[in-house]
C-alpha positions in Angstrom: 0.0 0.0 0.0 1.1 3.1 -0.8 0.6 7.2 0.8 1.2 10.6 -1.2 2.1 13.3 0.7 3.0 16.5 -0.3 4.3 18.5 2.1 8.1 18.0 3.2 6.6 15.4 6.0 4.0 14.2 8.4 3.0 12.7 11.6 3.2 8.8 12.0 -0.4 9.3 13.2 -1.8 10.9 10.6 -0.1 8.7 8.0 -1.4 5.6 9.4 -5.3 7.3 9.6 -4.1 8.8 5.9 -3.7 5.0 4.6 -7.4 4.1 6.8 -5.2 1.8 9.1 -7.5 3.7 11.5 -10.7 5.6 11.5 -9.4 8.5 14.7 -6.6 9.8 16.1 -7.5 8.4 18.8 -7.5 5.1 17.5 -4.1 6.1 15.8 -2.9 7.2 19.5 -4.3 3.7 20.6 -1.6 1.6 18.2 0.8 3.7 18.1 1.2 3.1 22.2 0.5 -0.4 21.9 3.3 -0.7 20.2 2.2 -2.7 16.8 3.8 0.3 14.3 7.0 0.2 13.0 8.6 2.8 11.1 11.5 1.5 9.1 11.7 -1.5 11.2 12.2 0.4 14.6 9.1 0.0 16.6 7.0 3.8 17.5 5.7 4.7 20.4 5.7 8.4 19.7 2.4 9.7 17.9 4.4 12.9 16.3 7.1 11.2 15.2 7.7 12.8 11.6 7.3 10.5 8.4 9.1 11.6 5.2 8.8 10.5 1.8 10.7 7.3 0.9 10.1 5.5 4.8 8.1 2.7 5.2 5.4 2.2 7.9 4.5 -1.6 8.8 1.3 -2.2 11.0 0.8 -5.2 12.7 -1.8 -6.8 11.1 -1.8 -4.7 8.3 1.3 -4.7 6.6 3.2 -2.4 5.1 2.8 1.3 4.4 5.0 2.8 1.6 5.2 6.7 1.6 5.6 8.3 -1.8 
């Protein structure tokens, strides 16, 4: 799966809710802090943690997130 962005970068939260991973933020918040996203293979636990063009996002479950 793949996420366009267009600005330099973006939240880890709003990328996974931008890819409908999750309906909220607060569900965002929710796996984020449960600890089942990964951004290029180092596990998040910080919501705001910035997302750039060219990382990958994996979500248990889910799979993988490519942002483009």
């Amino acid at each position: 799966m793949e996420i366009k962005i267009n600005t330099e970068f973006i939240k880890i939260s709003q990328a996974v809710k931008l890819a409908n991973v999750v309906s909220s933020g607060s569900e965002a918040k929710s796996v984020i802090s449960d600890g089942l996203v990964k951004l290029n293979g180092e596990t998040v636990s910080q919501r705001g943690k910035k997302v750039y063009k060219g990382d990958v996002i994996e979500v248990l479950g889910v799979g993988e997130i490519r942002v483009v």
